[in-house]
C-alpha positions in Angstrom: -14.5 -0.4 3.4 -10.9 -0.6 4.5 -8.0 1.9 4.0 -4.4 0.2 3.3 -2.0 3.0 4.3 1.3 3.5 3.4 3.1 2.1 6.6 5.3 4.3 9.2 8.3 3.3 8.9 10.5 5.9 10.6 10.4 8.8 13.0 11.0 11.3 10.5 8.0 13.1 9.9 8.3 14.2 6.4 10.2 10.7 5.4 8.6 9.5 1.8 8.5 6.0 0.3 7.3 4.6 -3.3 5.1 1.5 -4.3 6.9 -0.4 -5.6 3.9 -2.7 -7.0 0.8 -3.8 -6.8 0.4 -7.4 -6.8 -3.2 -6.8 -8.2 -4.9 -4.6 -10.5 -7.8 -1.7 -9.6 -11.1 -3.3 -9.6 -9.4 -6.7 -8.8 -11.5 -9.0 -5.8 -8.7 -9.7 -2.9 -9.0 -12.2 -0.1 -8.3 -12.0 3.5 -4.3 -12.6 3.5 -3.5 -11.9 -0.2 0.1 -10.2 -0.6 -1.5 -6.9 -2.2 1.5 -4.6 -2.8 5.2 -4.2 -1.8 6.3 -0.9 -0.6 9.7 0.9 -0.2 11.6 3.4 2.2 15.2 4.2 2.6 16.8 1.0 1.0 14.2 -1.4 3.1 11.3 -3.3 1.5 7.8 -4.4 2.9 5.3 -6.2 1.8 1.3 -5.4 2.7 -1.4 -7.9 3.0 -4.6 -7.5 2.6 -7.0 -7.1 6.1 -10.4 -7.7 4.3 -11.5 -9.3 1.3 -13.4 -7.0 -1.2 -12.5 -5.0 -4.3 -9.3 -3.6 -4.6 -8.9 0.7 -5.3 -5.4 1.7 -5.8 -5.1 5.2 -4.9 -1.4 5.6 -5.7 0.3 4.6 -8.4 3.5 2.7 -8.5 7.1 4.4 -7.8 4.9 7.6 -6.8 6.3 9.3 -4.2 4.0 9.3 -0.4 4.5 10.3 2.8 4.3 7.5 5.4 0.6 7.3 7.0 -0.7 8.0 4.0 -3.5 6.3 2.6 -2.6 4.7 -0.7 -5.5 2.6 -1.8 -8.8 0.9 -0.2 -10.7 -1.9 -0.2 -13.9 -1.9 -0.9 
């Protein structure tokens, strides 16, 4: 099992982003590579791949506010 965390994107401690989507759905198999979800933070977009191939747990849902470093899904 694998966390995805929300990425740190800034120095500021209590700085908060969204996701913007998820690019596939809870219980969804991902590979190695896959573009798994976009994320956002003061006007700047990433996008997060995924590390490990297994089934995808969404832990956050979309344009739900999180603090950066957090963990916002897993895969199992």
């Amino acid at each position: 099992m694998s966390q995805i965390l929300f990425p740190v994107m800034t120095e500021d401690a209590e700085a908060k982003g969204v996701v913007v989507t998820w690019f596939f759905e809870d219980g969804e198999q991902v590979e190695v590579g896959d573009l798994i979800a976009e994320i956002a933070m003061d006007k700047v977009d990433r996008e997060i791949k995924a590390e490990d191939a297994g089934v995808l747990r969404v832990l956050v849902p979309e344009e739900e506010a999180v603090m950066q470093g957090a963990v916002i899904g897993r895969i199992e």
